[in-house]
C-alpha angles and dihedrals in degrees: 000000000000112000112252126250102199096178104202129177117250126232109199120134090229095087103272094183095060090044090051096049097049099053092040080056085049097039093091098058104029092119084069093069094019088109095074086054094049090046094055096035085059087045086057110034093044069075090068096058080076098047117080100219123151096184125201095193125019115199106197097191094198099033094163111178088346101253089138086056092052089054096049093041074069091039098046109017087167099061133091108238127206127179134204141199147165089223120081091200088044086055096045095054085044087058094037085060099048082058095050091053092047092058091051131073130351087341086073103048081054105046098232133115125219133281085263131131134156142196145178121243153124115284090218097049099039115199092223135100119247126271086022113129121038090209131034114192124178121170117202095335104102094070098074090062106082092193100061092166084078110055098038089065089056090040080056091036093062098041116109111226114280090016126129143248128203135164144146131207143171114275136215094284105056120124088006086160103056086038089058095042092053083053080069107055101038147337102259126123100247101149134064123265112203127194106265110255086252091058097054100047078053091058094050097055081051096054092044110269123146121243093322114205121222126171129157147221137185124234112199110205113203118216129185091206141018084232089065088037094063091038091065095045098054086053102048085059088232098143106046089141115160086216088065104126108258111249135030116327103259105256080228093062084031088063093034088057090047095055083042093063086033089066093057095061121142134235086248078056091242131127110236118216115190124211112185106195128202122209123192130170131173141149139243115240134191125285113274092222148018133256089267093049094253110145114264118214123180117236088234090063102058114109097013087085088272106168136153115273 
């Protein structure tokens, strides 16, 4: 069975098309800037070893190239993994991988192929039933949608009861240095502006979450030039912004922008990048009340002090 590639057209409001182009552009050489990804996907799912989840069904909404589907398919070799994105050429290497793991080891000895499918979709308008995964991952996708409120409520939507959620994104001060040296240069949005961790965790009470936990760190990236520091950036896809001014970027702003990072230069001669990263979990509890508005208590929390809130 050869895992399935269903390209869709997505529907957000946060300009999907131009999302969709610029990481099909950047599908070829993800493994370039992979590294940023792999580093914060460890950081989130080391959180997992504490959680005791045996998932049927795993939803991974920003699957990318599918590294994080590789990983659970070790994790939980049980589940049935299916991975989204808003890129068709994301997708397809996604897919392209699954095969290549089905044709190595002792899955090849067996003739199967993983637990593994992808499609292509809108994070806000998932193509899934509802109560369908027990557990929805995504790993530095939420923050491209600038309307976040509403892609938490169908990450709630497809949950099964009692499933989990868990996710992680760039917060509002990622790449606060290019951000202030464009400042520099012009006053044109160039850089991403992502929702602010409170804000989430407001947005998942809303949804329908229970007592969703955020909390925050800061990653600092060293570069020995602006040059390599651009470079990165451009490959890591942070500044798909639809303000961006049409065209090529003037070698005049281009250079202005560069003495600009210059000047930030450190003591240790090294240009500092910062990535705040925001993590966030919760789970999806059971409905409060019944289709007739009568109040709704799980057996398990009689007699532990369990009442509708």
């Amino acid at each position: 069975m050869k895992p399935s590639v269903a390209p869709q057209t997505p529907s957000s409001a946060f300009s999907a098309r131009f999302l969709r182009t610029a990481f099909d552009r950047r599908a070829p050489n993800w493994q370039e800037a992979d590294f940023l990804m792999r580093e914060v996907a460890s950081r989130l799912a080391s959180r997992l070893d504490y959680i005791k989840l045996k998932p049927k069904r795993v939803l991974d909404v920003g699957c990318g190239t599918g590294g994080d589907l590789l990983s659970f398919g070790e994790r939980y070799p049980e589940a049935y993994r299916v991975g989204l994105d808003a890129s068709f050429a994301m997708v397809k290497a996604a897919a392209a991988a699954a095969a290549a793991g089905a044709t190595t080891g002792w899955r090849r000895l067996l003739r199967t192929a993983p637990p593994y499918g992808v499609v292509q979709g809108d994070f806000s308008a998932l193509p899934f039933a509802s109560r369908t995964f027990d557990l929805v991952w995504s790993n530095l996708a939420l923050h491209w949608y600038r309307e976040p409120h509403r892609v938490i409520p169908e990450w709630h939507r497809v949950l099964s009861t009692d499933g989990l959620l868990m996710f992680s994104a760039y917060g509002p001060d990622t790449l606060r240095e290019l951000r202030t040296a464009w400042a520099e240069v012009d006053d044109i949005a160039h850089v991403l502006e992502p929702t602010d961790m409170h804000d989430l965790g407001d947005m998942m009470v809303a949804s329908g979450f229970d007592t969703p936990v955020t909390d925050m760190e800061r990653l600092t990236l060293t570069f020995e030039s602006p040059d390599t520091l651009l470079r990165d950036v451009r490959l890591l896809g942070v500044n798909p912004l639809p303000e961006r001014r049409s065209g090529l970027t003037g070698r005049a702003r281009l250079a202005a922008l560069r003495a600009a990072l210059e000047r930030q230069r450190g003591q240790d001669g090294t240009i500092a990048l910062t990535f705040e990263l925001v993590y966030g979990h919760a789970w999806k509890i059971p409905e409060k009340t019944d289709a007739a508005g009568n109040a709704v208590v799980r057996i398990q929390d009689i007699g532990r002090g369990g009442r509708p809130r």
